[in-house]
C-alpha angles and dihedrals in degrees: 000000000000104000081046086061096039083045090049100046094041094064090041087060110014106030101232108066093185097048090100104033123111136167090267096048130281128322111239116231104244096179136041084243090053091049100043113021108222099329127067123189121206109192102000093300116113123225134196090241139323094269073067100056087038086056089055094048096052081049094057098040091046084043086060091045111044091031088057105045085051098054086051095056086051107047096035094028088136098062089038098054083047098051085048102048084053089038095049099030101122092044130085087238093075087083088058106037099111089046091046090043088057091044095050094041086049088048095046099041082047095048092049094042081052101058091037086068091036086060085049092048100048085061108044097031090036081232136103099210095122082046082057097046090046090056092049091051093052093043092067089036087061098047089053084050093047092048097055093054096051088052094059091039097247089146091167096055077047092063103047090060088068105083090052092056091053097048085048094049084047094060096043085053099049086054093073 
């Protein structure tokens, strides 16, 4: 009775409902690859694999990020260009702080409205191509901000850009 209602409820929930049978009972499923093959499914929605679902994640998490530091820059740009002509003033770069703080807030609005359509995209084209694109965006927009910072020896800013990158560099590696 008890290998009917495991039969029964398998194919209900993974296909197969022979898969994990054997003469002695079931084999328990001890691992997500085990349990769903080479897809997973979160929600009801099926993915590729989970480096897929873990693309779309650092997407979301870099989308909150980058959108909202570039909606900052816009909507407070006067504080902020404030706050980058004294942050930048013994450096060469002080002629050049209004045109820099265009160029970082485009890269950054570019790079979150990017990955935004590559999220869409994951999900309608089944590829995270556009997620791809977005990274790669951000990548460079975090190296222009690194090397402002190192320029005007905020080593610590410096630092903290650090684990962004790496997130960034981490997508851009599962996808291969």
């Amino acid at each position: 009775m008890g290998k009917l209602i495991y039969i029964i409820l398998s194919s209900l929930s993974f296909g197969n409902p022979f898969a994990n049978l054997t003469v002695d009972g079931p084999i328990e499923p001890t691992s997500v690859e085990q349990l769903y093959g080479d897809r997973i499914e979160l929600l009801g929605i099926p993915f590729k694999d989970p480096l897929v679902l873990c693309q779309i994640f650092i997407a979301l998490f870099l989308i909150v990020v980058f959108l909202q530091s570039s909606m900052d820059k816009i909507f407070d740009r006067k504080n902020n260009l404030v706050f980058f002509e004294s942050h930048f003033s013994k450096t060469f770069l002080k002629y050049f702080v209004s045109y820099l703080l265009t160029i970082i807030t485009i890269l950054e609005m570019a790079g979150a409205a990017t990955l935004i359509f590559g999220v869409y995209y994951a999900f309608t084209a089944k590829t995270t191509l556009w997620i791809f694109y977005g990274f790669v965006i951000l990548a460079i927009t975090i190296i222009f901000l690194l090397f402002g910072q190192r320029l005007a020896k905020d080593y610590v800013s410096a630092a903290d850009l650090v684990p962004y990158f790496m997130l960034i560099m981490l997508g851009i590696m599962s996808m291969y």
